[in-house]
TIRO-2110 file (N, C-alpha, C; in Angstrom, 1 decimal):
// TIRO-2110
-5.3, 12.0, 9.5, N, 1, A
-6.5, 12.0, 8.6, CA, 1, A
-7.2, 10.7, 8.7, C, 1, A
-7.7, 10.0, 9.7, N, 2, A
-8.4, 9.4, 10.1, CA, 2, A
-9.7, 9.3, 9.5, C, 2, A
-10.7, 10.3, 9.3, N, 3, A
-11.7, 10.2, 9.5, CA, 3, A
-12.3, 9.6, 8.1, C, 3, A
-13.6, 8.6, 8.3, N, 4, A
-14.0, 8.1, 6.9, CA, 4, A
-13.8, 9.2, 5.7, C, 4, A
-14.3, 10.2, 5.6, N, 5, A
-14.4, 11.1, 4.4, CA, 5, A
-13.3, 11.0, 4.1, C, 5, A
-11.8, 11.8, 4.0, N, 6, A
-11.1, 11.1, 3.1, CA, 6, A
-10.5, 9.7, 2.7, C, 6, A
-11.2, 8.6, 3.6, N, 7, A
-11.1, 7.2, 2.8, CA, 7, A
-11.7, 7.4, 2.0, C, 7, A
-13.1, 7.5, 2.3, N, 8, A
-13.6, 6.9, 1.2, CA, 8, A
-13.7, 7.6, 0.0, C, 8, A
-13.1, 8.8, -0.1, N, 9, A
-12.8, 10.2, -1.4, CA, 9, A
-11.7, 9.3, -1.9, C, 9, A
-10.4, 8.9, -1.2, N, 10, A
-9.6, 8.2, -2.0, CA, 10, A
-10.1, 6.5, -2.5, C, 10, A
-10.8, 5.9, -1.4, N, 11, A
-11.2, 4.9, -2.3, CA, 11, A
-12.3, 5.0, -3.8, C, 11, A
-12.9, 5.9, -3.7, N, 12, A
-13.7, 6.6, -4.9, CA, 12, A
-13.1, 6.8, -6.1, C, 12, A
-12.1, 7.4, -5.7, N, 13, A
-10.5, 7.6, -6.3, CA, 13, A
-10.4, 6.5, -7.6, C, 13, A
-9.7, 5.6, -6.9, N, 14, A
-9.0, 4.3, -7.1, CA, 14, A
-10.1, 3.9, -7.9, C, 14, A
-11.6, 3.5, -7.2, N, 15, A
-12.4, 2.6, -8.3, CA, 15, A
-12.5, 3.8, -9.6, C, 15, A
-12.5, 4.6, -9.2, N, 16, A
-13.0, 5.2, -10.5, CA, 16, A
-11.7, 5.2, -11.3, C, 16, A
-10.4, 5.5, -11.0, N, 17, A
-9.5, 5.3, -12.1, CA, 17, A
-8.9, 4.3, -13.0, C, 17, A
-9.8, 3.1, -11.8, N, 18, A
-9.4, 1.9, -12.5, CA, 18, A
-10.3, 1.4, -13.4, C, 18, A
-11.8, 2.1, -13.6, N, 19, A
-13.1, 2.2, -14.1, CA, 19, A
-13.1, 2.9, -15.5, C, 19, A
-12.1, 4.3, -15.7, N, 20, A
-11.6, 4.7, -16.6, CA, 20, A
-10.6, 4.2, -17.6, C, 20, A
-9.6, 3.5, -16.7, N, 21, A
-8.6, 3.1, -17.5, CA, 21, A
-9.0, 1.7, -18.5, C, 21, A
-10.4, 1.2, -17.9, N, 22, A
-11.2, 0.0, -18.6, CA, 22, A
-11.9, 0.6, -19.4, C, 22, A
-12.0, 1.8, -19.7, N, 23, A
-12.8, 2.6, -20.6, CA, 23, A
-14.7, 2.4, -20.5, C, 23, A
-15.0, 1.9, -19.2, N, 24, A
-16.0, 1.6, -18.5, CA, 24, A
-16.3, 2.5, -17.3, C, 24, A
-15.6, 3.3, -17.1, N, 25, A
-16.3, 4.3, -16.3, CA, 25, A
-18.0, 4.8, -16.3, C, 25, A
-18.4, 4.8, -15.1, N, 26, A
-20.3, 4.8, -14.9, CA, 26, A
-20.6, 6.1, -15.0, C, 26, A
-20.0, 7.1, -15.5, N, 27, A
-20.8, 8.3, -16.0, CA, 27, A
-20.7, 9.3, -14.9, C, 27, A
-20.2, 8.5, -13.6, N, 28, A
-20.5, 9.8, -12.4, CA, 28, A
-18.7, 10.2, -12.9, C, 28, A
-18.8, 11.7, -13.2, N, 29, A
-18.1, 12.4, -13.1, CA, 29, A
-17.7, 13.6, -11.7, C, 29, A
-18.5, 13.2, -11.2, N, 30, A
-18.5, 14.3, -9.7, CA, 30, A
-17.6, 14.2, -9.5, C, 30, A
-16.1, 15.3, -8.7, N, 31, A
-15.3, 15.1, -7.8, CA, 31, A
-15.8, 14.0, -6.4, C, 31, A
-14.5, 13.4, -6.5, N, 32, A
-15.0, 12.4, -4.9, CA, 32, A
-14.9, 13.3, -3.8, C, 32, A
-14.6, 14.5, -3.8, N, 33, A
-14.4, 15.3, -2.8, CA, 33, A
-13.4, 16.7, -2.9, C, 33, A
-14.2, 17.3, -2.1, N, 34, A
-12.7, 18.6, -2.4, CA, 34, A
-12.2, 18.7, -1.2, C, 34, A
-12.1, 17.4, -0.3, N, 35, A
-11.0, 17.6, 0.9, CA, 35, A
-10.0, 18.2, 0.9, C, 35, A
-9.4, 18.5, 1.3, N, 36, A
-8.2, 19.6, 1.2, CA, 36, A
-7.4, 18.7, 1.9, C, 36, A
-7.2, 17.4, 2.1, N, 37, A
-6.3, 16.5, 2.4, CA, 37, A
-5.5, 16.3, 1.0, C, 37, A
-6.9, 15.9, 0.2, N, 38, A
-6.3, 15.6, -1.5, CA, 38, A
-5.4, 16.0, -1.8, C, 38, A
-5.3, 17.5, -1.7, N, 39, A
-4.2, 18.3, -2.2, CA, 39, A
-2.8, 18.5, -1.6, C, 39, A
-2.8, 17.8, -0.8, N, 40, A
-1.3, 18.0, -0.3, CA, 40, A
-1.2, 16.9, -0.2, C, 40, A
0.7, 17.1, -0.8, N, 41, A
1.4, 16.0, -0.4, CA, 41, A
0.8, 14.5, 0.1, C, 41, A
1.2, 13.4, -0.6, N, 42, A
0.7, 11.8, 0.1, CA, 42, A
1.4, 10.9, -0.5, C, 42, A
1.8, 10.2, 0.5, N, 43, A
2.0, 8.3, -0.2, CA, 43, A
1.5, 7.5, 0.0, C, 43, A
0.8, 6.8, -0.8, N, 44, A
0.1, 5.7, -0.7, CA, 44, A
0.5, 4.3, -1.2, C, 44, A
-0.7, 3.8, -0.9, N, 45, A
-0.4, 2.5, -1.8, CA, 45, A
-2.2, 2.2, -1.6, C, 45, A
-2.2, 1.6, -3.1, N, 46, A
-3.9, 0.8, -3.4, CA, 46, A
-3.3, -0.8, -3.6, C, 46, A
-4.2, -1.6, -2.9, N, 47, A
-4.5, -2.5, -3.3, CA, 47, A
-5.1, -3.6, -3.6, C, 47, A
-5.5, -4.2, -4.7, N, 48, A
-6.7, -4.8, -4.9, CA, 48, A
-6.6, -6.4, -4.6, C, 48, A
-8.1, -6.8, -4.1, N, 49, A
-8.4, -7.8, -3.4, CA, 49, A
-9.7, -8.7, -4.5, C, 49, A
-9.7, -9.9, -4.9, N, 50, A
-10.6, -10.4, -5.4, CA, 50, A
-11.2, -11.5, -5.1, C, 50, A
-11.8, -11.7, -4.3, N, 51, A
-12.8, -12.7, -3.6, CA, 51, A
-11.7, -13.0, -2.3, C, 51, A
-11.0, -11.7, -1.7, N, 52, A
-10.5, -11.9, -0.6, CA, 52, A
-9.2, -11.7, -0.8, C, 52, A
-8.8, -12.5, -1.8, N, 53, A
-7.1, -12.9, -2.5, CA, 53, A
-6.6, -11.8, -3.0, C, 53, A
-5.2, -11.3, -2.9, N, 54, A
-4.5, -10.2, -3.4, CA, 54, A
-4.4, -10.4, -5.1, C, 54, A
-5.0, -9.4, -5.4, N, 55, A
-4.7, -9.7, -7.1, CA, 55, A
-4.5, -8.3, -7.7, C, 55, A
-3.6, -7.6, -6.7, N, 56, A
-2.5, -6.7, -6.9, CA, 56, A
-2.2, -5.3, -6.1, C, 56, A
-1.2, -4.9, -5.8, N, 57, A
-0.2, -4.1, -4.8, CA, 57, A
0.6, -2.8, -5.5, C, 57, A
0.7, -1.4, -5.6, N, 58, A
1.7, -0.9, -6.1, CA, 58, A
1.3, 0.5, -5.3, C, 58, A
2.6, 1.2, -4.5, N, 59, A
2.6, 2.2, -4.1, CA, 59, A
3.5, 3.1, -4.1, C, 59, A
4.0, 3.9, -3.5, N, 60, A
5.0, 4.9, -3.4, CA, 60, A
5.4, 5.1, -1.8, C, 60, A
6.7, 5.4, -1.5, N, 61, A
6.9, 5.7, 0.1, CA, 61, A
7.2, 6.8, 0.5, C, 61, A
7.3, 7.6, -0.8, N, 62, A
7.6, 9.2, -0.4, CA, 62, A
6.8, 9.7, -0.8, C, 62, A
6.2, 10.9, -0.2, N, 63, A
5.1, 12.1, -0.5, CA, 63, A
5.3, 13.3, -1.3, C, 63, A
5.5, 12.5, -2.6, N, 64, A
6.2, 13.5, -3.8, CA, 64, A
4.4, 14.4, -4.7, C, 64, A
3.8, 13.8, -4.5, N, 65, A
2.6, 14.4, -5.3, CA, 65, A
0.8, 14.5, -4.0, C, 65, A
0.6, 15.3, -4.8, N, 66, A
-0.9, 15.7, -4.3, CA, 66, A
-1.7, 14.4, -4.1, C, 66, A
-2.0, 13.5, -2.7, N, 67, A
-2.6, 12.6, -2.2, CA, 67, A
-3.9, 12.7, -3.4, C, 67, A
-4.4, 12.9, -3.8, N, 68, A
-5.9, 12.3, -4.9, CA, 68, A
-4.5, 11.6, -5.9, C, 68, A
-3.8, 12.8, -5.9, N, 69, A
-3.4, 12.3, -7.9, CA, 69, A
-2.3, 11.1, -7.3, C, 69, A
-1.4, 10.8, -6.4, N, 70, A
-1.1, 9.3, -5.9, CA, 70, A
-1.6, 8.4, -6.0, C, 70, A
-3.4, 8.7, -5.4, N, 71, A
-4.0, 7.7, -5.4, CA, 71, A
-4.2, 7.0, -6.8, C, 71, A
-4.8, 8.1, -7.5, N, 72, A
-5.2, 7.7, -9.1, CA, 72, A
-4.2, 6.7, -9.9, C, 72, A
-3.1, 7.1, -9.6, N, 73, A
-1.7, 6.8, -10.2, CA, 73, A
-1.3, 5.2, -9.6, C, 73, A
-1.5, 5.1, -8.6, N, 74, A
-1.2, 3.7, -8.0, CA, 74, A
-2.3, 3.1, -8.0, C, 74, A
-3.8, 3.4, -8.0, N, 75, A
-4.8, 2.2, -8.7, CA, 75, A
-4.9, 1.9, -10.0, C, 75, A
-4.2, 2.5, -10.5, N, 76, A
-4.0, 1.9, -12.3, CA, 76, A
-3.0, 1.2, -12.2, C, 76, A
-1.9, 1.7, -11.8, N, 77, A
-0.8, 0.9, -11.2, CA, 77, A
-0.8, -0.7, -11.2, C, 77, A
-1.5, -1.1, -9.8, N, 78, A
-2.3, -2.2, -9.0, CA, 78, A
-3.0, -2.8, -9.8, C, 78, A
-4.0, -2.0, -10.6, N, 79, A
-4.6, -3.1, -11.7, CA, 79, A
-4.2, -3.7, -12.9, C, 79, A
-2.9, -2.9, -13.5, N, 80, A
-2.8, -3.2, -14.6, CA, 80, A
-1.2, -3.4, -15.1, C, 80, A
-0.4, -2.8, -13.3, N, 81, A
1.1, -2.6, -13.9, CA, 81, A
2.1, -4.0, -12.6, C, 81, A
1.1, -4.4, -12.0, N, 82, A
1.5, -5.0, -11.3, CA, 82, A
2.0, -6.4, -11.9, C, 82, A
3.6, -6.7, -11.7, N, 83, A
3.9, -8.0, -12.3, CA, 83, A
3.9, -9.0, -11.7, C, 83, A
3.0, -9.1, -10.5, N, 84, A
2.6, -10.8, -10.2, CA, 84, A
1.4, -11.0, -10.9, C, 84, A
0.4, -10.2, -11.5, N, 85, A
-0.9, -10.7, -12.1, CA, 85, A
-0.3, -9.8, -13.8, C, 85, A
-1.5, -10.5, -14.5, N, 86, A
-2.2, -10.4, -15.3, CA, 86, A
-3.1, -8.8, -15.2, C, 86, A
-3.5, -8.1, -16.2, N, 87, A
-3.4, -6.8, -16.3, CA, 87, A
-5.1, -7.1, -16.0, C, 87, A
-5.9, -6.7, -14.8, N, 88, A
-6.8, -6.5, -14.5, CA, 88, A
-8.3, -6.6, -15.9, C, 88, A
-9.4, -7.6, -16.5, N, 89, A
-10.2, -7.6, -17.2, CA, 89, A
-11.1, -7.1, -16.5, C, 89, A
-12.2, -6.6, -17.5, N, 90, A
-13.7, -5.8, -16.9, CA, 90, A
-14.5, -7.0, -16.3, C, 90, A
-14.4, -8.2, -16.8, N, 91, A
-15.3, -9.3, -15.9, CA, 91, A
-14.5, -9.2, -14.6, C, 91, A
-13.6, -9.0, -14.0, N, 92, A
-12.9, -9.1, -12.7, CA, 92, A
-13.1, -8.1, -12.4, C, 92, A
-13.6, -6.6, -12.6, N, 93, A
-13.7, -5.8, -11.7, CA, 93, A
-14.7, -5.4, -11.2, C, 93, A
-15.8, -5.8, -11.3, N, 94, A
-17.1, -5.7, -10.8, CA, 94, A
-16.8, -6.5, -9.5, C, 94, A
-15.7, -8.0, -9.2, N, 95, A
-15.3, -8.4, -7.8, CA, 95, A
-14.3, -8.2, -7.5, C, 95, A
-13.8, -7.4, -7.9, N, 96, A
-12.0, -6.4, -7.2, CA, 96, A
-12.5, -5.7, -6.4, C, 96, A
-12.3, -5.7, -4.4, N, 97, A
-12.0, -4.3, -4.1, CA, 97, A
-11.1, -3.9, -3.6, C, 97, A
-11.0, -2.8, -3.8, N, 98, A
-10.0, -1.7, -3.0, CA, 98, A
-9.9, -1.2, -1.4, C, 98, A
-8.4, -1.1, -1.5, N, 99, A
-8.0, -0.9, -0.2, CA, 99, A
-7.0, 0.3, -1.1, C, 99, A
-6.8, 1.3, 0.0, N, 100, A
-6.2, 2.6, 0.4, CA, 100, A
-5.4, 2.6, 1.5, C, 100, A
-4.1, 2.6, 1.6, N, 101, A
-3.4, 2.9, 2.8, CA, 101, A
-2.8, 3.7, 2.8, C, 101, A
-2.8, 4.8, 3.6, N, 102, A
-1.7, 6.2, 3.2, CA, 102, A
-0.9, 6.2, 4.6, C, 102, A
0.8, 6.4, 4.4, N, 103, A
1.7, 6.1, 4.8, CA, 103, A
2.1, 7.4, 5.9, C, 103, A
2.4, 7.1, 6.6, N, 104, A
3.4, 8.3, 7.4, CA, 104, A
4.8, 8.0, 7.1, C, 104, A
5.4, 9.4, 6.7, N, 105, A
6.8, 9.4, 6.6, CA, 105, A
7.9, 8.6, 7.3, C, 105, A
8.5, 7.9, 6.8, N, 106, A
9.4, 6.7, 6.9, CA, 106, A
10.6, 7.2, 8.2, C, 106, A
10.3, 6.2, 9.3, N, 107, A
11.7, 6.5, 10.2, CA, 107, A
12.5, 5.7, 10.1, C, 107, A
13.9, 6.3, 10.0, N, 108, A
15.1, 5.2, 10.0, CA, 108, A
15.3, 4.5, 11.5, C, 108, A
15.5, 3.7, 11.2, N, 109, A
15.8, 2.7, 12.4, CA, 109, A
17.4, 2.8, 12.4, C, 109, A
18.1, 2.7, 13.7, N, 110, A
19.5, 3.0, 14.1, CA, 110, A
19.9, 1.2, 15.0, C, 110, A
20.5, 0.2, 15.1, N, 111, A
21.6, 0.0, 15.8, CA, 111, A
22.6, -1.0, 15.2, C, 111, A
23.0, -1.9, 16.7, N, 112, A
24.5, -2.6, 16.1, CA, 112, A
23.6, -4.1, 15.3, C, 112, A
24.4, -4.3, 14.5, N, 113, A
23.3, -5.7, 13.7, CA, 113, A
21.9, -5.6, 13.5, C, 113, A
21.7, -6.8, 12.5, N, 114, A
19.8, -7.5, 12.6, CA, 114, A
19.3, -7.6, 13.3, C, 114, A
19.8, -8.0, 14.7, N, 115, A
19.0, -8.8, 15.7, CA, 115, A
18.7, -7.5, 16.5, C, 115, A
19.4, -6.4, 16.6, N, 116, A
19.2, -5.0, 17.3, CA, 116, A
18.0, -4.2, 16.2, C, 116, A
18.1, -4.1, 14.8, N, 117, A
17.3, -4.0, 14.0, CA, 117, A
15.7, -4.4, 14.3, C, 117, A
15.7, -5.5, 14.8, N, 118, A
14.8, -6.3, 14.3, CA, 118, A
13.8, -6.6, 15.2, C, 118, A
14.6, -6.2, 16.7, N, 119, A
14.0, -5.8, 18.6, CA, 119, A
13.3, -5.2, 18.0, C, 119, A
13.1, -3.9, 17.2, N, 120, A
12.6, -2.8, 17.3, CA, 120, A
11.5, -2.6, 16.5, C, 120, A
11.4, -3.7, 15.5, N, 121, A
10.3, -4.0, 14.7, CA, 121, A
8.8, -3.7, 15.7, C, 121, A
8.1, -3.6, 15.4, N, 122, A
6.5, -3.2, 16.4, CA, 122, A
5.4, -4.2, 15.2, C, 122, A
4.8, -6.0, 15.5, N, 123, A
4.3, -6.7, 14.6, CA, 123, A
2.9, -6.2, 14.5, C, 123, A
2.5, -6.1, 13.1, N, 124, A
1.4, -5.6, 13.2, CA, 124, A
1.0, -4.4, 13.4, C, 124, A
1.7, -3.1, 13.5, N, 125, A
2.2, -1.8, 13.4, CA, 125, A
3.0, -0.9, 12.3, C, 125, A
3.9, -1.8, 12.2, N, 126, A
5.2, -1.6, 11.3, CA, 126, A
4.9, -1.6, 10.0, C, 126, A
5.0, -1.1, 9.2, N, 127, A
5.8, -1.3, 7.3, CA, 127, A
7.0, -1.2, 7.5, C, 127, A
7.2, -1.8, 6.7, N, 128, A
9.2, -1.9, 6.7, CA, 128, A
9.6, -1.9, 5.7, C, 128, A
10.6, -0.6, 5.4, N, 129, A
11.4, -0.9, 4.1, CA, 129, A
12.8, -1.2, 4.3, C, 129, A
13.3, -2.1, 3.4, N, 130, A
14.5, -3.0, 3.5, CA, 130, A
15.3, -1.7, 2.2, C, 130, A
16.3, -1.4, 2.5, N, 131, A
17.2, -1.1, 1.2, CA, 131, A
19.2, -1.3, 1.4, C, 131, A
19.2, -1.7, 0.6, N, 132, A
20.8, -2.5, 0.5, CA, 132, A
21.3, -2.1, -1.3, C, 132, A
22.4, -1.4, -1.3, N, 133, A
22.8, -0.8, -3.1, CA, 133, A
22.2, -0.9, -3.9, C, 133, A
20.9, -0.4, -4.0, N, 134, A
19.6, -0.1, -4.8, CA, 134, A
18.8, -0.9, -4.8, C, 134, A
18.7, -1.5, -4.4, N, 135, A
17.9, -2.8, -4.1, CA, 135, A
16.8, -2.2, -3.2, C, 135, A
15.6, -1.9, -3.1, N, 136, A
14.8, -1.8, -2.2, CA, 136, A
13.1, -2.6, -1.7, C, 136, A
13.2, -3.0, -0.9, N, 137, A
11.4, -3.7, -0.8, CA, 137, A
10.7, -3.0, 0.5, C, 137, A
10.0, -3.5, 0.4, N, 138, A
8.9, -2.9, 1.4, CA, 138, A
7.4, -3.7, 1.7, C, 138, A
7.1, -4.1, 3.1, N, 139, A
5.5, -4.8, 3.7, CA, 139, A
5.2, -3.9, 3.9, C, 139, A
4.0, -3.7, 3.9, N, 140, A
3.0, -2.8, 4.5, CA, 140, A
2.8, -3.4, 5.9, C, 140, A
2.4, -2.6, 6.6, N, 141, A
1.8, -3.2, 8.4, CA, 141, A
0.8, -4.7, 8.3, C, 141, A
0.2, -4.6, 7.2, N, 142, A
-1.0, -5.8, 7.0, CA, 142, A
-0.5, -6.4, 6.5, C, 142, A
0.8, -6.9, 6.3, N, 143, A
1.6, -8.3, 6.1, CA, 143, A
1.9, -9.0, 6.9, C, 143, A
1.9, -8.3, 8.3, N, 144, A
2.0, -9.2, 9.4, CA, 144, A
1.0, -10.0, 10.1, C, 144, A
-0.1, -10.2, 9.3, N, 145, A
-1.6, -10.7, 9.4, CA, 145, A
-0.9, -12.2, 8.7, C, 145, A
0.1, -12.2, 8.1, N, 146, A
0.6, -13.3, 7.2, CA, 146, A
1.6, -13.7, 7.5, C, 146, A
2.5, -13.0, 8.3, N, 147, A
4.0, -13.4, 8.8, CA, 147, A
4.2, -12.9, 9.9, C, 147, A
3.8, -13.7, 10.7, N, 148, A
3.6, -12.4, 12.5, CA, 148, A
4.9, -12.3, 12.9, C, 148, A
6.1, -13.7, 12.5, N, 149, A
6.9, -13.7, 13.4, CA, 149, A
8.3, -12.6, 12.6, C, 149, A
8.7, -11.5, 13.6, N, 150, A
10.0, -11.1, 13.0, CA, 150, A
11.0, -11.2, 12.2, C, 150, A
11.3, -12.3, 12.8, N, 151, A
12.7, -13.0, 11.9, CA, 151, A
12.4, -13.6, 10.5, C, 151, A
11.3, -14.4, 10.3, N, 152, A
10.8, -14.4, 9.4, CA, 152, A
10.3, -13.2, 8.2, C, 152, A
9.4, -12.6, 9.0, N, 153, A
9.2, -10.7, 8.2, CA, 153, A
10.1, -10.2, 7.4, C, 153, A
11.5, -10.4, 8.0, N, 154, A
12.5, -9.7, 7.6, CA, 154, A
13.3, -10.7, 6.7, C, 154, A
13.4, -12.1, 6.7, N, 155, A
13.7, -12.7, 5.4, CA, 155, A
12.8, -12.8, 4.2, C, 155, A
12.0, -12.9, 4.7, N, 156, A
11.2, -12.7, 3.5, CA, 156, A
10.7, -11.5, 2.7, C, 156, A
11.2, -10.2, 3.5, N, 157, A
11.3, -9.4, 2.9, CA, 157, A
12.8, -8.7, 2.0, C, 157, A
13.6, -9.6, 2.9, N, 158, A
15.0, -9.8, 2.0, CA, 158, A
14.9, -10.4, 0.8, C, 158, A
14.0, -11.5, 0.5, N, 159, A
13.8, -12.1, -0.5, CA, 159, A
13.2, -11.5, -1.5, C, 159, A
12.3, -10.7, -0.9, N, 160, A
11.3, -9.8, -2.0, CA, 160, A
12.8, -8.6, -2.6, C, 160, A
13.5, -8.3, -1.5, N, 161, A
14.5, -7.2, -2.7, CA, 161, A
15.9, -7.9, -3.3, C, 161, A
15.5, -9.1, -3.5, N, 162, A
16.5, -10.4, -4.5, CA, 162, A
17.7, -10.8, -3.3, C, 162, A
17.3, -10.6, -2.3, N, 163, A
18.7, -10.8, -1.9, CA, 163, A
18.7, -12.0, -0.7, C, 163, A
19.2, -13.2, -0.3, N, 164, A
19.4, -14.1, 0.2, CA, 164, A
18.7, -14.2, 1.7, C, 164, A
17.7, -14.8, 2.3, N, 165, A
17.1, -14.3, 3.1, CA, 165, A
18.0, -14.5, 4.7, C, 165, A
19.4, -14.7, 4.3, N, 166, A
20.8, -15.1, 5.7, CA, 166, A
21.2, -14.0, 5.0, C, 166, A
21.1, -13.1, 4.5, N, 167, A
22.6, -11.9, 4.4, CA, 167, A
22.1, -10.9, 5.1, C, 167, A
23.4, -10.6, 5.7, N, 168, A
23.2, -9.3, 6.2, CA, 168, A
24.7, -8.3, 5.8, C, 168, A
24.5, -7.8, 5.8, N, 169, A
25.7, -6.4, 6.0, CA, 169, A
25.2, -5.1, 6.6, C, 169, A
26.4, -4.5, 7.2, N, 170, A
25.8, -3.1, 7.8, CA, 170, A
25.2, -2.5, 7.2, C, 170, A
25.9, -2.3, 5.8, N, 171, A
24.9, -1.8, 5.0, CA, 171, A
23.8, -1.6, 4.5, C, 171, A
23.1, -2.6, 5.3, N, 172, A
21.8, -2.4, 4.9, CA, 172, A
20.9, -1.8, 6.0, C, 172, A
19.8, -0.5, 5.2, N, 173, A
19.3, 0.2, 6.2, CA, 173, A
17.8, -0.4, 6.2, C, 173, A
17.1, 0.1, 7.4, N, 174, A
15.8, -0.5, 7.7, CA, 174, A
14.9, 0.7, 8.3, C, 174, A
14.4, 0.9, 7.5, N, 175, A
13.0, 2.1, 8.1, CA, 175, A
11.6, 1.7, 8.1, C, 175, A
10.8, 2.2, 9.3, N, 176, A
9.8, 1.6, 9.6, CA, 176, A
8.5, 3.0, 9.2, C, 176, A
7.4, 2.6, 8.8, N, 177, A
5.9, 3.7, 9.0, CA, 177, A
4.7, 3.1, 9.3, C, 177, A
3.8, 3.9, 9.6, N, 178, A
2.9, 3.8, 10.1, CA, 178, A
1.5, 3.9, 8.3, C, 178, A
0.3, 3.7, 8.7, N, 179, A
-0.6, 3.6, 8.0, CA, 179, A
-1.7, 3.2, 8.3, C, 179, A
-2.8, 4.2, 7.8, N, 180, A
-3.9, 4.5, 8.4, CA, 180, A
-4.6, 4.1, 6.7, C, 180, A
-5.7, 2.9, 7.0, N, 181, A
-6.1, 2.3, 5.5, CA, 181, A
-7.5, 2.5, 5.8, C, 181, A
-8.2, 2.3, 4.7, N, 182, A
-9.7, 2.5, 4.1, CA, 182, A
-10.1, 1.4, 3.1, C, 182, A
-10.4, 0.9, 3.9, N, 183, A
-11.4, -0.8, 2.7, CA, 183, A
-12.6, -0.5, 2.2, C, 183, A
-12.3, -0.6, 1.2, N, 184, A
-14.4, -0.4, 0.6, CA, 184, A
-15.3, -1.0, 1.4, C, 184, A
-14.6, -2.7, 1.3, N, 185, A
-15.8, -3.1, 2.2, CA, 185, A
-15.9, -2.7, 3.6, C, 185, A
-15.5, -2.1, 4.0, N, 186, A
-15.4, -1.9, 5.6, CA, 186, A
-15.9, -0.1, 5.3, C, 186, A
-16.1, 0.3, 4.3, N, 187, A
-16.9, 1.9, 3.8, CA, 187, A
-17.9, 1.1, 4.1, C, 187, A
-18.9, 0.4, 2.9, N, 188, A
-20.1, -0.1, 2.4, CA, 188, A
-20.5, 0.0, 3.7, C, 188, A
-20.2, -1.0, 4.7, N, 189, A
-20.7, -1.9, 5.9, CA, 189, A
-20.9, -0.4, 6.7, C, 189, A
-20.3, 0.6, 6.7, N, 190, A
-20.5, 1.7, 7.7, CA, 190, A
-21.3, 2.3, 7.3, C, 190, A
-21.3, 2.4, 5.9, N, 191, A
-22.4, 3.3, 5.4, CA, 191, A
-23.8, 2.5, 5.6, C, 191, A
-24.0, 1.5, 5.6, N, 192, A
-25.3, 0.8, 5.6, CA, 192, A
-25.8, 0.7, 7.0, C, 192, A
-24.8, 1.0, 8.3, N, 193, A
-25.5, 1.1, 9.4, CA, 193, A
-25.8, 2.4, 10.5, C, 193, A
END
């Protein structure tokens, strides 16, 4: 699902639920679309950007609900449930935008140790979810814009699921996906030429 129309139906999405949940919503009540992507199955993740800076993240990695109503659910999420910020104010959202990334189904990764693990990473391709006895984290592919190098990637995403960025045990599994995102601003700029 590539093509602009359902980004920008899901990014329509997101501003608008985050528009509503401010009790500021602009009156357009139109569906953002009746793609028929909407309706099936999706995982996503929204998240918002404010003068560039991440000022918040919240998604899902399984495709348990109808892609619109995901979206809706994790841009309220992102603006208001996310605990590294402060619960999103109406003066900040007129310069919040939204990003949309919808996930492909998670592949487990198979070998002997990290370092075999970790060959197989793809930088700048990859999401990666880390999970070790309930403990779970997860990058999106655009985190590697921030942490190109592997070995790094993967402690510091050990760190994000509380756990020591030198441990390893077998037990811990590593699954990688793919994602296809939609930036507002990168909508706006297409639509205007």
């Amino acid at each position: 699902m590539r093509d602009d129309e359902p980004g920008r139906s899901l990014v329509t999405i997101a501003r608008r639920a985050i528009g509503a949940e401010l009790g500021k919503a602009r009156g357009d009540e139109r569906p953002a679309s009746d793609h028929p992507a909407l309706a099936a199955p999706g995982a996503t993740f929204v998240t918002l950007f404010k003068h560039g800076a991440l000022r918040g993240c919240i998604g899902t990695l399984e495709a348990r609900r109808p892609l619109g109503e995901d979206v809706r659910a994790n841009a309220v999420a992102a603006a208001f449930a996310d605990p590294r910020f402060p619960r999103l104010r109406f003066d900040e959202f007129l310069d919040t935008s939204v990003e949309v990334s919808l996930l492909s189904a998670p592949e487990a990764l198979t070998g002997d140790g990290e370092q075999s693990l970790r060959d197989q990473l793809r930088a700048g391709v990859d999401g990666v979810v880390l999970e070790y006895v309930g403990r779970r984290a997860t990058f999106l592919p655009q985190v590697w814009d921030s942490i190109g190098e592997p070995t790094e990637f993967l402690a510091e995403l050990k760190r994000k699921a509380g756990l020591p960025v030198d441990f390893w045990s077998p037990g811990v599994k590593i699954s990688r996906y793919g994602v296809t995102k939609w930036r507002e601003s990168d909508l706006r700029t297409a639509e205007a030429t």
